[in-house]
VEXNURO-618612 format. One line per field, with one value per residue: residue number from 1; residue in three letters; x, y, z of N, C-alpha, C in turn. Coordinates in Angstrom, 1 decimal, padded with zeros to 4 digits. Each point is the difference from the previous one (the first is absolute). Example, Ala and Ser with C-alpha at 12.3 -4.5 7.8 and 13.67 -1.06 7.14 Angstrom:
BEGIN
seq: 1	2 .
type: ala	ser .
nxx: 013.2	-000.4 .
nyy: -005.7	001.1 .
nzz: 007.8	-000.7 .
caxx: -000.9	000.9 .
cayy: 001.2	001.1 .
cazz: 000.0	000.0 .
cxx: 000.9	-000.8 .
cyy: 001.2	001.1 .
czz: 000.0	000.8 .
***
This chain:
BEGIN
seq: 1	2	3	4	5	6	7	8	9	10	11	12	13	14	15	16	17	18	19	20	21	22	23	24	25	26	27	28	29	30	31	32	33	34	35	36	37	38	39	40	41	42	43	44	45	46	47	48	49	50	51	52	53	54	55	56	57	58	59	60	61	62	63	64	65	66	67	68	69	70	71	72	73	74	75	76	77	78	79	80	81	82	83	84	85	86	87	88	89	90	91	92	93	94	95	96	97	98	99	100	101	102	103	104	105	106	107	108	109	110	111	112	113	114	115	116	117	118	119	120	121	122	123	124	125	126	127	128	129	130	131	132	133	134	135	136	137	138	139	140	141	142	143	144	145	146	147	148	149	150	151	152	153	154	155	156	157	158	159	160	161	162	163	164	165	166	167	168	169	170	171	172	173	174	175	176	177	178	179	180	181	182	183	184	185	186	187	188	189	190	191	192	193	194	195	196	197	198 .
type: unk	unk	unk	unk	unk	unk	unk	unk	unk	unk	unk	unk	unk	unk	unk	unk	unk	unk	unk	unk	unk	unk	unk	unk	unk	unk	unk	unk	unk	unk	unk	unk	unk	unk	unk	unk	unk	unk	unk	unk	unk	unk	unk	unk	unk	unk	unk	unk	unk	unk	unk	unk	unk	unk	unk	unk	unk	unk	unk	unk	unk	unk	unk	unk	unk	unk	unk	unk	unk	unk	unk	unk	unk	unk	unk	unk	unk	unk	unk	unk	unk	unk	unk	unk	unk	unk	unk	unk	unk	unk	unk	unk	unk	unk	unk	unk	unk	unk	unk	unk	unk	unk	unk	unk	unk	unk	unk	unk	unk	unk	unk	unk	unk	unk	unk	unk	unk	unk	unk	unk	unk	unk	unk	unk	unk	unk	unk	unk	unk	unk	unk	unk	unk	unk	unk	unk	unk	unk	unk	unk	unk	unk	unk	unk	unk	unk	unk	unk	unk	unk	unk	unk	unk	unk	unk	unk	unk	unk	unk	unk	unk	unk	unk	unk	unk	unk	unk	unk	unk	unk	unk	unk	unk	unk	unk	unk	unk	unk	unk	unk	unk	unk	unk	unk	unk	unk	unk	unk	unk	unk	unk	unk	unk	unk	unk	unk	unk	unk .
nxx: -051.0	-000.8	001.1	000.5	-000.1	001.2	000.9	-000.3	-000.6	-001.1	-000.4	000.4	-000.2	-000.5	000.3	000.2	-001.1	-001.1	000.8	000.1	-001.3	000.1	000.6	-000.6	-001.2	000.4	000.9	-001.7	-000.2	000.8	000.2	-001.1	-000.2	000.4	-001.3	-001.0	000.8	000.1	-001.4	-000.7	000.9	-000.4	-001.3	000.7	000.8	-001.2	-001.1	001.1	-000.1	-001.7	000.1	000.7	-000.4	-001.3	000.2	001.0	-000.8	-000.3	001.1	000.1	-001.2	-000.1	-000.6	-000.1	001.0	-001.0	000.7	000.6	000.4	-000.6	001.2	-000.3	-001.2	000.3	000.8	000.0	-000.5	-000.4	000.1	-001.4	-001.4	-001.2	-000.6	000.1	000.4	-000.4	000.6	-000.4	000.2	-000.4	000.5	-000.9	000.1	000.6	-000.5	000.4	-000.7	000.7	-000.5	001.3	000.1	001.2	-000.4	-001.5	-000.5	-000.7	001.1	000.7	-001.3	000.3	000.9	000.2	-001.3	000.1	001.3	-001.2	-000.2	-000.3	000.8	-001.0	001.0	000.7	001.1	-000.3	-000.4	-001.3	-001.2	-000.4	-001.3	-000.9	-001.0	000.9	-000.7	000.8	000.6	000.0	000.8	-001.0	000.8	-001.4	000.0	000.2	-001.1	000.6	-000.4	000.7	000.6	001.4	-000.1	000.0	-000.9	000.6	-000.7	000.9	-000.7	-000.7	-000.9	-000.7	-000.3	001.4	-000.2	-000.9	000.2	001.4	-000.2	-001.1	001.1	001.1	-000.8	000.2	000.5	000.8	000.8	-000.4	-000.1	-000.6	000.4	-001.0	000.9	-000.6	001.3	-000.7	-001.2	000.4	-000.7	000.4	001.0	000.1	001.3	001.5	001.5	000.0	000.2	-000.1	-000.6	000.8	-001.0	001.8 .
nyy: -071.1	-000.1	000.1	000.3	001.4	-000.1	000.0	001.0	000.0	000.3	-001.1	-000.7	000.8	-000.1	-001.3	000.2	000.7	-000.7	-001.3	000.0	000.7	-000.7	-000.2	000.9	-000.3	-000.9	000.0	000.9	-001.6	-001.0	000.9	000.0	-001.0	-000.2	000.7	-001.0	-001.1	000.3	000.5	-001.3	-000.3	000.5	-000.6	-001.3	000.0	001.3	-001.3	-000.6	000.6	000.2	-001.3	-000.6	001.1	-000.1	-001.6	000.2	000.7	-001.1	-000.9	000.6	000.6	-000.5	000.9	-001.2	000.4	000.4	-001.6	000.9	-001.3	-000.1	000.8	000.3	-000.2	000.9	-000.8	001.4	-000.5	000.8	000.9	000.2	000.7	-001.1	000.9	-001.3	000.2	-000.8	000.8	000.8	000.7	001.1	000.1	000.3	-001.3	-000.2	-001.4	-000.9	-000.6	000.8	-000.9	000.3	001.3	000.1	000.6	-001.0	001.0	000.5	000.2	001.3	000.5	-000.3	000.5	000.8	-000.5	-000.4	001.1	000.8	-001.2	001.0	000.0	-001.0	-000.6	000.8	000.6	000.9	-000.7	000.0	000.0	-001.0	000.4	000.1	001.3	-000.4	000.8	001.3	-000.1	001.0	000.6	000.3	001.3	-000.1	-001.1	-000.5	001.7	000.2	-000.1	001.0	000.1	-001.1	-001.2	-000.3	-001.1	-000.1	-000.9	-000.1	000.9	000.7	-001.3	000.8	-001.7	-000.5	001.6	-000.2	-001.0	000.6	001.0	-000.8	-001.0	000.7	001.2	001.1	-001.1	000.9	000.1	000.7	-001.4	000.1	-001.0	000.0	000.5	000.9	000.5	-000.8	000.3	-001.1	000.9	001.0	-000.7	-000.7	000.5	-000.6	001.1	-000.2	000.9	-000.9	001.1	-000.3	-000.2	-000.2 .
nzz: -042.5	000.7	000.5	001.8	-000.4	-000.8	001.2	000.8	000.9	-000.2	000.5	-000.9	-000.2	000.8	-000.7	-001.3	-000.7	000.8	-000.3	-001.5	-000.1	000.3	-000.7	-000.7	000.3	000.0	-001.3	-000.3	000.5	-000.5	-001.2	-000.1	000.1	-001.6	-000.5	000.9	000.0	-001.6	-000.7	000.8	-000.8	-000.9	000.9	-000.5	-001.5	-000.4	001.0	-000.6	-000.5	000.4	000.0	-000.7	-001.0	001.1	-000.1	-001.3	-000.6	000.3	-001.3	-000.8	000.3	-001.2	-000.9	-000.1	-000.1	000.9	000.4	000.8	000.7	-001.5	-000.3	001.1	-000.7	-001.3	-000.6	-000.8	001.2	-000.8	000.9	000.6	-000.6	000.9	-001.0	-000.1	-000.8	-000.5	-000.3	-000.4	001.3	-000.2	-001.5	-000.8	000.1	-001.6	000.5	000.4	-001.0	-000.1	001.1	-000.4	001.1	000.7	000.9	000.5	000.8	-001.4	-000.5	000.8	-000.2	-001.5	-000.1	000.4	-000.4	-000.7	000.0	000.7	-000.7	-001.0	-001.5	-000.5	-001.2	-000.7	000.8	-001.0	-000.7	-000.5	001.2	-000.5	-001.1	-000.1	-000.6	000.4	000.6	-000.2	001.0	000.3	000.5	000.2	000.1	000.5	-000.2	-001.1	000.1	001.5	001.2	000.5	000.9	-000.6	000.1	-001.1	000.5	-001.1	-000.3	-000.6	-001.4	001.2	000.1	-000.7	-000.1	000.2	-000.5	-001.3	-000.4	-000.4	-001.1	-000.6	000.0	-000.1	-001.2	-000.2	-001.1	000.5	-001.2	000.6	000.7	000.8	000.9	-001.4	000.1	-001.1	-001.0	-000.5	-000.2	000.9	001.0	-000.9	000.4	-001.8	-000.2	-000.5	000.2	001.3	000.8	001.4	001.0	000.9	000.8	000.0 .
caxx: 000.1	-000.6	000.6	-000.2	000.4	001.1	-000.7	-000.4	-001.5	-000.1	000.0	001.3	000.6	-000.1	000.9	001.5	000.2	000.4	000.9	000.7	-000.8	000.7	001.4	000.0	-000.2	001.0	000.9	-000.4	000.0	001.6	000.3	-000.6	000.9	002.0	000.7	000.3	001.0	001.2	-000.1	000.3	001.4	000.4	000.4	000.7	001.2	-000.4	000.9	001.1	001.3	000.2	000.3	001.5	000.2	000.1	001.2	000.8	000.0	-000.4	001.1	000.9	-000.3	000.2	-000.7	001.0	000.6	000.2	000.8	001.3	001.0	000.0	001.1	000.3	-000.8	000.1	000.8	000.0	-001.1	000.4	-000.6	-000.5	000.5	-000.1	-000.8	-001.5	-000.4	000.6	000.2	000.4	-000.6	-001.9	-001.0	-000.1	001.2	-000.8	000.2	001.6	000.1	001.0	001.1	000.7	001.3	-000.4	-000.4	-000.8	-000.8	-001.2	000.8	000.4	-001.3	-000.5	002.0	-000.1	-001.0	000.7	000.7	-000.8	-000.2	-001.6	-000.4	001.0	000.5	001.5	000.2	-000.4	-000.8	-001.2	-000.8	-000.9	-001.3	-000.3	-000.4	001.3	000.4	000.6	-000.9	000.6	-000.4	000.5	-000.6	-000.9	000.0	-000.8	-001.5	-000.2	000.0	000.7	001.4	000.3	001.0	-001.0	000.8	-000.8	000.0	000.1	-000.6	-001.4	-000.9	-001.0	-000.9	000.5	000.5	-001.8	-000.2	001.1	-000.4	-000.9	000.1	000.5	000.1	-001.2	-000.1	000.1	001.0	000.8	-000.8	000.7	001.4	000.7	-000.1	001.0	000.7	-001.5	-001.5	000.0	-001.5	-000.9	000.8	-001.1	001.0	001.7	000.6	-000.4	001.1	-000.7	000.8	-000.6	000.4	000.0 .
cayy: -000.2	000.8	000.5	001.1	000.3	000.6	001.7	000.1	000.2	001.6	-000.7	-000.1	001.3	000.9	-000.1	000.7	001.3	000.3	-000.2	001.3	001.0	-000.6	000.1	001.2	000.3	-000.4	000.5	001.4	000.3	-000.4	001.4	001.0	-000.6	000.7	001.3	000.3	-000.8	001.1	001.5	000.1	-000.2	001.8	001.2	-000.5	000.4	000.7	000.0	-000.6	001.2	001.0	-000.4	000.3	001.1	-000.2	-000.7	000.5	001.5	-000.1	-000.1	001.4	001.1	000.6	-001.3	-000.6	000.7	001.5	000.0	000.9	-000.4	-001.1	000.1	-000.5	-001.9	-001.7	000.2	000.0	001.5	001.4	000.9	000.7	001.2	000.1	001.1	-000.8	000.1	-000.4	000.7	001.1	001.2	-000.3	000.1	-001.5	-000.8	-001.0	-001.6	-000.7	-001.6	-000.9	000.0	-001.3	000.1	001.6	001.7	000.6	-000.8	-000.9	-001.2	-000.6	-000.7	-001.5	-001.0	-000.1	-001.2	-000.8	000.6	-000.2	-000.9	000.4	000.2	-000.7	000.7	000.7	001.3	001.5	-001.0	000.7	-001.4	-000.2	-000.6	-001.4	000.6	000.4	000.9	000.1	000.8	001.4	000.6	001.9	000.7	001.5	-000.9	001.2	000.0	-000.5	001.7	-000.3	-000.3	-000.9	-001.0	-001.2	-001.0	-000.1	-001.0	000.7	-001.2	-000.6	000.6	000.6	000.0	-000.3	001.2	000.1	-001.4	000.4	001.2	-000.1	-001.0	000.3	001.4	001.0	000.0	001.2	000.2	001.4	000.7	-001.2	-000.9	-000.6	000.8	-000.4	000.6	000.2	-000.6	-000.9	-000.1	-000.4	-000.4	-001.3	-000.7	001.0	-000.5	001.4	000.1	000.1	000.3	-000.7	001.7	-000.1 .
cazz: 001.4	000.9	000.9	000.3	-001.1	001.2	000.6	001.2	000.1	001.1	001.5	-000.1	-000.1	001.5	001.4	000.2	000.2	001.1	000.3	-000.3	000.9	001.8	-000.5	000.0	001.6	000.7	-000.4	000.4	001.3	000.1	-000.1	001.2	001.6	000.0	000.2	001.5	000.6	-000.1	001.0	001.2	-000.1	000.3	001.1	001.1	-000.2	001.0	001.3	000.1	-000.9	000.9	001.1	000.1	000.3	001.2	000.9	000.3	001.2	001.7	000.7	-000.3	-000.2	-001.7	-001.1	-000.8	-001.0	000.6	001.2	-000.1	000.6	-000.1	-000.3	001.3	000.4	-001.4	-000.9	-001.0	000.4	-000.1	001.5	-000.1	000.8	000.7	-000.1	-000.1	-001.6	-001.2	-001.3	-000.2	000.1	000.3	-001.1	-000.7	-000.5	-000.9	000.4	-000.3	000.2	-000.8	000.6	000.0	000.8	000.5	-000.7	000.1	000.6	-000.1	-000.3	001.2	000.8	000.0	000.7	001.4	000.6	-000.4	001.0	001.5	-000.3	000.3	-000.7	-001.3	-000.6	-000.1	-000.7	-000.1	-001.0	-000.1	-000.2	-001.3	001.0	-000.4	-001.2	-000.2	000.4	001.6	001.2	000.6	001.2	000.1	000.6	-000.7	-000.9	-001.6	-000.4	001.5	000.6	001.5	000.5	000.7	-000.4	-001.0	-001.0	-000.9	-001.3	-002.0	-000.8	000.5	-001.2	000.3	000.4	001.1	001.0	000.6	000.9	001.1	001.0	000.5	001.6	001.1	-000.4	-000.7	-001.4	-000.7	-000.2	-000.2	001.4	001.5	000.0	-001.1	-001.7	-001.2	-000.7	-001.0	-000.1	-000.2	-000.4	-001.3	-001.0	000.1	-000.1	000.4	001.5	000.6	000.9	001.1	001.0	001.3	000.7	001.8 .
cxx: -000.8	000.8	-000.1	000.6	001.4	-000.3	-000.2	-001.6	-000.2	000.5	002.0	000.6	-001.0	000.7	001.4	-000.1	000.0	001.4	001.1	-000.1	000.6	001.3	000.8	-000.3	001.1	001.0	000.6	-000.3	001.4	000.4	-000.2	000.8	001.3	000.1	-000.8	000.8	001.4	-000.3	000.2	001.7	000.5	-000.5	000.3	001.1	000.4	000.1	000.8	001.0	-000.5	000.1	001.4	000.3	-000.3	000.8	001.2	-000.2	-000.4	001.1	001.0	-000.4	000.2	-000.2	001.3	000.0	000.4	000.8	001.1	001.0	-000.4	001.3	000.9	-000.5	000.2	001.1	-000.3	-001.3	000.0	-001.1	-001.2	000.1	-000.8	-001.6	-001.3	-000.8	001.1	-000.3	001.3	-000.6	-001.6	-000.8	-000.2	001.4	-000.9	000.7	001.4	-000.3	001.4	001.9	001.2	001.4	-000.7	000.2	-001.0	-000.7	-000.9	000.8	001.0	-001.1	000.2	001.4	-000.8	-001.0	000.9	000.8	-000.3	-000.5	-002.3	-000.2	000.7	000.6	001.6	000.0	-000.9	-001.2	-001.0	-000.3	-000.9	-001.0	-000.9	-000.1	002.0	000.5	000.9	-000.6	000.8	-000.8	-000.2	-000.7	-001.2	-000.6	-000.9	-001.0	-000.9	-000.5	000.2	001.6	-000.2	000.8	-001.2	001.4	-000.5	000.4	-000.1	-000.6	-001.0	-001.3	-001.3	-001.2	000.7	000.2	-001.4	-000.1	000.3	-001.0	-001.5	-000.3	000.5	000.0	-001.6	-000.5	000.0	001.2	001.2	-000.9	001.0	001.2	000.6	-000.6	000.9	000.1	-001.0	-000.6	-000.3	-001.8	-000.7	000.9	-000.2	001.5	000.8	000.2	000.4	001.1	-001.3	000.7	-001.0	001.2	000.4	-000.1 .
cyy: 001.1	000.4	001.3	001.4	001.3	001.6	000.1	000.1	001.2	000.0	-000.2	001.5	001.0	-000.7	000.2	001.2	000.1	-000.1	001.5	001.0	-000.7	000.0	001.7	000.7	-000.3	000.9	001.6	000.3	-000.2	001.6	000.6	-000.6	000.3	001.6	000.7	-000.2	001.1	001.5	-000.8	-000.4	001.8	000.4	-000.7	000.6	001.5	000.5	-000.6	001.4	000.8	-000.1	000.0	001.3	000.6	000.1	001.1	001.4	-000.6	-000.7	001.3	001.2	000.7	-000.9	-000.5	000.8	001.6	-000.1	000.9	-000.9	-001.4	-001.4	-000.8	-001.4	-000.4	000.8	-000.2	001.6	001.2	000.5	000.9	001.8	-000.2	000.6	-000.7	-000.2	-001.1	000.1	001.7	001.1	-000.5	-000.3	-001.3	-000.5	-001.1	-000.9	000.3	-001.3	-000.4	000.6	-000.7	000.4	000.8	001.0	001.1	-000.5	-001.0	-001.8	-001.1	-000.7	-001.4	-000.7	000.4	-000.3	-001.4	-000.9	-000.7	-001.4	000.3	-000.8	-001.0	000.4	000.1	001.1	001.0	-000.2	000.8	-001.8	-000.2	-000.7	-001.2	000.3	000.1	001.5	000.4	000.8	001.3	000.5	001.6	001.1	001.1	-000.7	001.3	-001.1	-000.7	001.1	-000.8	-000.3	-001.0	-001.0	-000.9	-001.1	000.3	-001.2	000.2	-001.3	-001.3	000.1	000.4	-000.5	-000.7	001.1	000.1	-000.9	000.1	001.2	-000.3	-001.4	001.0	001.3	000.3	-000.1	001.2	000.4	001.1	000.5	-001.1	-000.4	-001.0	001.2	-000.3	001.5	000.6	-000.7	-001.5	-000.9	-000.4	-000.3	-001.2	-001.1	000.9	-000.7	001.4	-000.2	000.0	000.1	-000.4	001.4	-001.1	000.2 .
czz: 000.7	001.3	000.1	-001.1	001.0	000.0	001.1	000.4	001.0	001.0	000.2	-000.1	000.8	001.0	-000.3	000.5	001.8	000.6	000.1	001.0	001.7	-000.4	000.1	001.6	000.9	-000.1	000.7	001.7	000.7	-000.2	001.7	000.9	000.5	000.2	001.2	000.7	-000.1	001.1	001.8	-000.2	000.4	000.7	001.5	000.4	000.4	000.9	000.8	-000.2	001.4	001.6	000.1	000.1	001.1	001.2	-000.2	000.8	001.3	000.6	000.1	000.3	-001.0	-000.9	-001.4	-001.6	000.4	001.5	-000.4	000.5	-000.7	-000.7	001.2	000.3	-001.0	-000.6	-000.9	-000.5	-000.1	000.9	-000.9	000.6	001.1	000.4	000.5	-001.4	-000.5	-001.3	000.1	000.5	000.8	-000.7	-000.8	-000.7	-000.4	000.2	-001.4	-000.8	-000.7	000.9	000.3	000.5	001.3	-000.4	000.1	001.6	000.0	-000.4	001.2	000.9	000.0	000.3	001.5	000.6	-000.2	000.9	001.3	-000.4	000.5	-001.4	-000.9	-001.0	000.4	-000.7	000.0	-001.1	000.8	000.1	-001.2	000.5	-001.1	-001.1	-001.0	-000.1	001.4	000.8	000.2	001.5	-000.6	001.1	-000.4	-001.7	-001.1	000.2	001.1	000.4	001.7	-000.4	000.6	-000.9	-000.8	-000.8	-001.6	-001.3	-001.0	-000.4	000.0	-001.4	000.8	000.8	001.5	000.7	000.9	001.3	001.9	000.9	000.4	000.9	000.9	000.8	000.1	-001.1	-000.9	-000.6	000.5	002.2	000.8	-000.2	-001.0	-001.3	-001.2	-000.3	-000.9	-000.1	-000.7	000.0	-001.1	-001.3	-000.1	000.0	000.7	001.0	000.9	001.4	000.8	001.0	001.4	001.1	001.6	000.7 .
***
């Protein structure tokens, strides 16, 4: 029999291969898409936490967790000292992410947004962000420079901390209004604490 002999022909296999090759493309571009879509998720969420944080000092005159009469609007509230710091004192206070009563300012922050109906959620629970990490508030944040109040996200990977500080930042790790803890720049993997300065 002279029939055709089985197998593929060249021609028959560039076009898988192309296929494949648009198959893979896709796939790599789908990636990219989800972990834009996640970083604009974080820094919605961002400013959603600092907008609530906001609101309450402009309804209260004191920021949620550091209210001294906050005991008086929710039950169950333990009172800040009032200082304008949330945290401890003046000095650096390392984020909290594992909060789950009162006790702390940085903890009362999140019941009493809550509380003021700024903020979804229950209770004293640390919010969780897309990367499944939790969020902390702190004061004079580690490895910042300036005074003040930074959100910060545990467990961010390295090239979502990049991504973050150079849409929205200086793209510098350790400069402007999104820094990290450490040098998340030239690290080719991990997961890193990023902080956003309110």
């Amino acid at each position: 029999m002279g029939g055709r002999p089985a197998g593929l022909t060249v021609i028959e296999l560039t076009i898988v291969v192309i296929i494949i090759c648009i198959i893979v493309g896709l796939v790599i571009k789908g990636q990219s898409l989800i972990v834009k879509g996640q970083m604009k998720q974080i820094f919605k969420q961002k400013q959603d936490i600092a907008a609530a944080f906001s609101r309450y000092y402009d309804r209260f005159a004191y920021f949620a967790g550091d209210d001294p009469v906050a005991s008086s609007r929710y039950s169950g509230a333990t009172n800040g000292n009032g200082n304008g710091r949330v945290g401890v004192g003046s000095s650096v206070t390392a984020p909290d992410f594992s909060c789950t009563g009162t006790g702390t300012e940085q903890c009362d922050l999140w019941f009493e947004l809550r509380q003021a109906n700024l903020l979804g959620g229950t209770g004293f629970t640390n919010p969780r962000h897309v990367f499944s990490g939790n969020v902390a508030l702190t004061y004079n944040a580690p490895g910042t420079t300036g005074a003040g109040h930074w959100l910060a996200f545990e467990g961010m990977p390295s090239d979502v901390c990049r991504g973050l500080d150079k849409a929205y930042d200086d793209g510098v790790w350790n400069t402007g209004s999104i820094q990290g803890a450490s040098d998340y720049d030239t690290a080719r993997d991990g997961n890193f604490t990023l902080f956003f300065r309110l």
